[in-house]
DRENLODO-626126 format. One record per residue (C-alpha): x, y, z. Coordinates in steps of 0.02 Angstrom, whole numbers, padded with zeros to 5 digits, always signed. Layout:
! residues N
XYZ...
//
This chain:
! residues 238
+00000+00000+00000+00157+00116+00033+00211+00080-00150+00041+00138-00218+00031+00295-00104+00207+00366-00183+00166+00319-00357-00003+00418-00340+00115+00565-00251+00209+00576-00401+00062+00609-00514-00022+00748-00364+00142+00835-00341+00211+00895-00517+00158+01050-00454+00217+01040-00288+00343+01145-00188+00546+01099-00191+00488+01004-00040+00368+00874-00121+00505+00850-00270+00604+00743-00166+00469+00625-00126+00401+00637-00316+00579+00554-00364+00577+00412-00240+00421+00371-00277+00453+00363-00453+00618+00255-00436+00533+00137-00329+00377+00103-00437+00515+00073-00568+00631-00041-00475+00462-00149-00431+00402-00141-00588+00565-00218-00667+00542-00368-00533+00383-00402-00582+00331-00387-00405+00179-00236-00441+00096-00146-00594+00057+00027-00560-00120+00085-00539-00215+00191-00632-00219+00360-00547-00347+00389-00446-00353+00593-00436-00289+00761-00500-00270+00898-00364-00379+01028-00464-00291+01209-00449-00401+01355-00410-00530+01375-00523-00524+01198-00614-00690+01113-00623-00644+00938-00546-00577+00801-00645-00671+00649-00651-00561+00532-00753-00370+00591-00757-00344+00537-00934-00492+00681-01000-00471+00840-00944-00609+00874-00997-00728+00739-00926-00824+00822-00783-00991+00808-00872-00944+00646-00957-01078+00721-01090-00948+00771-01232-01007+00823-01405-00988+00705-01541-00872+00842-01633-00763+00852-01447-00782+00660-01427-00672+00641-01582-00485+00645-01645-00466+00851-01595-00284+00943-01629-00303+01126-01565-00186+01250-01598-00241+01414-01541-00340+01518-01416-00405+01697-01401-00542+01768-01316-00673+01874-01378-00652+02054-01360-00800+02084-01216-00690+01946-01119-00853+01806-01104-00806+01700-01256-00655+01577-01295-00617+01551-01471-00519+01381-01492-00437+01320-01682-00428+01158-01731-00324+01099-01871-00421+00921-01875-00589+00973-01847-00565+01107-01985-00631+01257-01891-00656+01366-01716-00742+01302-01557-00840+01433-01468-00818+01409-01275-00947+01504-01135-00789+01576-01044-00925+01583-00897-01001+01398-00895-00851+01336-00990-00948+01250-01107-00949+01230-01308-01079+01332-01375-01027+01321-01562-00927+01258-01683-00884+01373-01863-00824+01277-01985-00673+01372-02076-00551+01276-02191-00418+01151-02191-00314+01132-02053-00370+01263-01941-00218+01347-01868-00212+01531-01797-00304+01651-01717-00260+01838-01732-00366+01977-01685-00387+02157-01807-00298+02283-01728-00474+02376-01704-00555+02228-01601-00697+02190-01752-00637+02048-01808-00522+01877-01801-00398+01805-01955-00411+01619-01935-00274+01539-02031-00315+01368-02110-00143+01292-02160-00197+01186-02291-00183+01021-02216-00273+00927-02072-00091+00833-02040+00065+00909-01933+00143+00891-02111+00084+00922-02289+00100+00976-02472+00138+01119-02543+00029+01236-02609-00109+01144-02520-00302+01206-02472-00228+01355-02378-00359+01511-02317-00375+01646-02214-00555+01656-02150-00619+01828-02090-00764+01827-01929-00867+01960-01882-00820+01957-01672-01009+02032-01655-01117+01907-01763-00982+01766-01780-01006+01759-01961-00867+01710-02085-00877+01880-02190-00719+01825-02294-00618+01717-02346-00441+01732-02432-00373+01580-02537-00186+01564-02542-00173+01608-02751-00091+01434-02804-00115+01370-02631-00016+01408-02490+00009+01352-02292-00036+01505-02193+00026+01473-02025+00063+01583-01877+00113+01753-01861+00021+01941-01818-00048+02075-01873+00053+02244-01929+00059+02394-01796-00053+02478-01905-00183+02358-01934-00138+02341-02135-00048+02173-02142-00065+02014-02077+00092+01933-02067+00097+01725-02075+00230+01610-02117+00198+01484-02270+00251+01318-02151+00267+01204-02313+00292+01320-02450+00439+01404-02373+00372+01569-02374+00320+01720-02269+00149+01786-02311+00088+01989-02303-00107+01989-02336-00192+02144-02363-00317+02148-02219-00439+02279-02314-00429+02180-02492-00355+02013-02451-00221+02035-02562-00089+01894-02540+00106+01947-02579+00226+01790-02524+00410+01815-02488+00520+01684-02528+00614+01630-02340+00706+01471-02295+00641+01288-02270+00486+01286-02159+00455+01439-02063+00337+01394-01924+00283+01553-01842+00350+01730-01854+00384+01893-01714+00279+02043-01779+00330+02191-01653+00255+02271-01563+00086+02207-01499-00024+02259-01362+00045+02195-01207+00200+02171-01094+00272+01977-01130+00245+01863-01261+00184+01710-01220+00227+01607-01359+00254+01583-01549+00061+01608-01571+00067+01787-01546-00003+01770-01373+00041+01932-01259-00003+01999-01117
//
């Protein structure tokens, strides 16, 4: 019983303090050494210590199972990518490169309410500089990789009515990926991921102009954005 109490500390401590890490590593090397003799197998954890705020998880391999009452679209093979909330602060928009579009989430309930289809391989999620509206970036491909000059978008929504009010093929196809939007609101900036390319799209006409750039570019630094730190390749700041 000893053994099974410092395997489950392991998994309720990766957050601990320096003073749980200690015990997190014996328990771990234990569990193995036993496991190697044959003498236990390890048991399915039991519990996730839920941090302040978290709805309670019922099974620790779903996050997301506290209802148990998933969507068929949810229920499926998901890949998100990106997040950004709406600009009154009550709505999460989530992309999702397999399910080919953007979940809507009650920030409030945290619930899906929606789900807008977009393109191919939903990617990211970048806010106009005015607050009206959201680029989605659909890369082309539903995969992590793909062709070139695949089934690549950029889908325009309406943050007021959700509506897709645009959308921008890639001329040829093209791989929009990640990036941000222009200090003055003119250009959204995304890299080509399998075209090697950088993209600038007019955001008034949807004008496409691609700059050749080396193998791959995943992502891209447009500076400066509204915020103090970036929090990521995605554009995130705050």
């Amino acid at each position: 019983m000893a053994t099974i109490d410092l395997i489950e500390c392991r998994v309720r401590t990766g957050f601990g303090t320096p003073s749980t890490w200690s015990r997190s590593r014996s328990g771990a090397v234990l569990g193995l050494v036993l496991m190697l003799v044959g003498l236990i197998t390890p048991p399915p954890a039991t519990a996730i210590d839920a941090v302040l705020g978290m709805l309670p998880v019922v099974d620790p391999a779903n996050l997301y199972s506290e209802t148990n009452k998933l969507s068929p679209a949810v229920a499926g093979a998901l890949m998100r990518q990106d997040i950004r909330i709406s600009p009154d602060g009550k709505t999460f928009f989530v992309a999702d490169m397999k399910a080919g579009g953007v979940f809507l989430i009650d920030g409030d309930a945290f619930k899906e309410v929606r789900f807008i289809p977009t393109g191919v391989g939903t990617h990211g999620l970048y806010p106009s500089r005015d607050g009206t509206k959201l680029y989605i970036a659909n890369r082309g491909s539903a995969r992590v990789s793909g062709p070139p000059r695949g089934k690549g978008s950029v889908s325009v929504m309406d943050f007021a009515t959700h509506h897709i009010v645009a959308t921008w093929p890639m001329p040829r196809g093209g791989s929009p990926d990640m990036g941000n939007v222009s200090v003055d609101g003119k250009t959204l900036w995304l890299s080509g991921r399998y075209d090697n390319v950088v993209y600038a799209i007019d955001t008034t006409t949807g004008q496409v102009r691609s700059i050749p750039v080396g193998k791959e570019p995943h992502g891209m630094t447009v500076w400066p954005q509204p915020g103090r730190y970036s929090l990521g390749h995605t554009g995130n700041m705050r």
